[in-house]
C-alpha positions in Angstrom: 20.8 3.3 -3.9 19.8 5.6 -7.1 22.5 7.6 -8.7 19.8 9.0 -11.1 20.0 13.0 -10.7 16.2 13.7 -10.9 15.0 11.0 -8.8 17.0 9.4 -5.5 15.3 5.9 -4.1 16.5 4.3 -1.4 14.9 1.2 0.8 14.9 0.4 4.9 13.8 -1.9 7.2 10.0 -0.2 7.1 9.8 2.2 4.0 10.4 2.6 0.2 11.9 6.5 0.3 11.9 8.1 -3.4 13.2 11.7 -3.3 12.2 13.6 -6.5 13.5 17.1 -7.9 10.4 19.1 -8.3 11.6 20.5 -11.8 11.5 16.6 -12.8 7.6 15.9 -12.7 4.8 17.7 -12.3 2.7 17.2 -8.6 -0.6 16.2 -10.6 1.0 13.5 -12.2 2.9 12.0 -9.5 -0.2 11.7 -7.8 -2.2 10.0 -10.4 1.1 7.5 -10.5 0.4 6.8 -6.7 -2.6 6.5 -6.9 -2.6 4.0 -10.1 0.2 2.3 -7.4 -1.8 2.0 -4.7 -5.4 1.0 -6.8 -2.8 -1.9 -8.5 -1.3 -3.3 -5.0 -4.7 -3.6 -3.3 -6.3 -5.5 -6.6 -3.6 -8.1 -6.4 -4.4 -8.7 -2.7 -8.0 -8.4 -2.9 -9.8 -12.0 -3.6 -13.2 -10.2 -5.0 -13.2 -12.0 -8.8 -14.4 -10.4 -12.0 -18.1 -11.6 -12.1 -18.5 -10.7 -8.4 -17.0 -7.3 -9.3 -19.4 -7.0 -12.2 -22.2 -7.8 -9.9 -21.4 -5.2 -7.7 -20.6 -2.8 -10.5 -24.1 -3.3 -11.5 -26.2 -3.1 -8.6 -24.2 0.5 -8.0 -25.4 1.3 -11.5 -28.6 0.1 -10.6 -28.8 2.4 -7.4 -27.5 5.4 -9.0 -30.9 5.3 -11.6 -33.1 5.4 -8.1 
């Protein structure tokens, strides 16, 4: 699907397959990348808003000082 040299994506019926040349990025960051990925597709799902987030933020805060 790709014709990039470095990087060779290609879709089927179940999975997104992205084959990457090592010499092309380093492991670390890929990671990081997934990661960032993966944080970003469950926040678009998720239905928690930003003040119940904060809330929760805060009692964790509040916990940690106990």
């Amino acid at each position: 699907m790709s014709n990039n040299p470095y990087c060779n994506l290609s879709v089927d019926e179940k999975n997104i397959i992205n084959k990457i040349d090592k010499k092309a990025i380093d492991y670390l960051q890929l990671t990081q990348l997934l990661s960032h990925l993966e944080l970003k597709s469950v926040s678009q799902s998720s239905q928690l808003t930003e003040e119940v987030a904060a809330e929760l933020a805060n009692e964790i805060d509040l916990a940690c000082l106990v």
